[in-house]
Legacy VTK file of the C-alpha trace (Angstrom):
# vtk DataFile Version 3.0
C-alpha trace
ASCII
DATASET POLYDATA
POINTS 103 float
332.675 174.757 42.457
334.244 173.050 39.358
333.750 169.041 39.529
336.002 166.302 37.505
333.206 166.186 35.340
333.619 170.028 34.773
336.717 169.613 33.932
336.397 166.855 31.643
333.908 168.613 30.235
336.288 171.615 29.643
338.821 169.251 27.874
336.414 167.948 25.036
334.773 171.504 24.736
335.574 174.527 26.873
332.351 176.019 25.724
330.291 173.382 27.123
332.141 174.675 30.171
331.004 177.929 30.161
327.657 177.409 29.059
326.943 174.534 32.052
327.710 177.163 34.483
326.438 180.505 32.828
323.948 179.370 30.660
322.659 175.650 31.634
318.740 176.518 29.956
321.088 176.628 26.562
322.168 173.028 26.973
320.291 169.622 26.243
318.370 167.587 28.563
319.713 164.496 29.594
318.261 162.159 26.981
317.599 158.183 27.939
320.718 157.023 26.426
322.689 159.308 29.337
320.751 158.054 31.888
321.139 154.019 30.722
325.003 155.087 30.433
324.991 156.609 34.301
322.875 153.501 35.782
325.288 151.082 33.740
328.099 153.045 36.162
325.962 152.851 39.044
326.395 148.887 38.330
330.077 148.763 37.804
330.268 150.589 40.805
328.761 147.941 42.824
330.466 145.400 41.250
334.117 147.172 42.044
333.052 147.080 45.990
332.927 143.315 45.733
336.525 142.791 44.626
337.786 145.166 47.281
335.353 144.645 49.676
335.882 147.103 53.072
336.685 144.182 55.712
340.027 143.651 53.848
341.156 147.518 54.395
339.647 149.115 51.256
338.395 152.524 51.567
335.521 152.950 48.674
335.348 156.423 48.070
337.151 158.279 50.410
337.272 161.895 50.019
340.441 164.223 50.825
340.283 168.113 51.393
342.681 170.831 52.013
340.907 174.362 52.150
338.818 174.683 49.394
340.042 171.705 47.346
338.749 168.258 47.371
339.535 165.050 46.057
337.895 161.809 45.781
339.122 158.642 44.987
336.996 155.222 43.666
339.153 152.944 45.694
342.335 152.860 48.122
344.349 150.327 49.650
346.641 150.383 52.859
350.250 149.468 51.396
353.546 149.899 53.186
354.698 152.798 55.207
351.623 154.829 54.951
351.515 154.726 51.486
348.148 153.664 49.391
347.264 151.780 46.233
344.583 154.047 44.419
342.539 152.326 41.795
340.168 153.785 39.270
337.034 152.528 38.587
336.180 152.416 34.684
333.338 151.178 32.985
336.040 150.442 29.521
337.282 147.283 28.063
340.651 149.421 26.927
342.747 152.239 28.444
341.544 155.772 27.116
343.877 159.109 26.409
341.573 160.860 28.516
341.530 158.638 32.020
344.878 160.166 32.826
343.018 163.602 33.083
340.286 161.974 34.858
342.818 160.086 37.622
LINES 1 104
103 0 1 2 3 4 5 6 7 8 9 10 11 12 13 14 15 16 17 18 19 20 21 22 23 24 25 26 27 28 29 30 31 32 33 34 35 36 37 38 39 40 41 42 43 44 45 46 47 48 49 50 51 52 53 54 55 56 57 58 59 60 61 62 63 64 65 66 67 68 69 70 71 72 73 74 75 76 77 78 79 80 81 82 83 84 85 86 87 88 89 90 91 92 93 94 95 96 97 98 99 100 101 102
């Protein structure tokens, strides 16, 4: 199975890629500055389910699949005609090149 974070992954280094799912003993451990970077997200996380919260119609995380594909979104909102506002979480005080990739 190849994640978002695989494929991110394959953008800044297809390598990395290929070694993560041929070779993973090759790669680094996660060091303490990953994991304080991942709890940090774990945080904003929590603190995007408070602006939408669920009672108003947001769906936090709601998944999509068709065959063998899935898809996961951070956040959507009910519009019009069936229609939904998706919003992506980001732990960023600026827009990055790379979050269009990642939506």
């Amino acid at each position: 199975m190849l994640t978002k974070t695989d494929f991110m992954n394959y953008l800044e280094c297809p390598m990395y890629l290929w070694l993560s799912k041929n070779r993973p003993e090759l790669l680094p451990d996660d060091d303490a500055e990953k994991e304080r970077i991942l709890a940090a997200g774990r945080e904003v996380d929590e603190l995007a389910k408070t602006l939408f919260p669920e009672s108003s119609g947001a769906l936090i995380q709601p998944t999509a699949t068709a065959g063998e594909l899935m898809c996961r979104a951070d956040i959507l909102i009910p519009a019009k005609n069936g229609v939904f506002d998706m919003h992506e979480v980001k732990m960023a005080t600026k827009v990055k090149k790379e979050y269009l990739y990642d939506l």
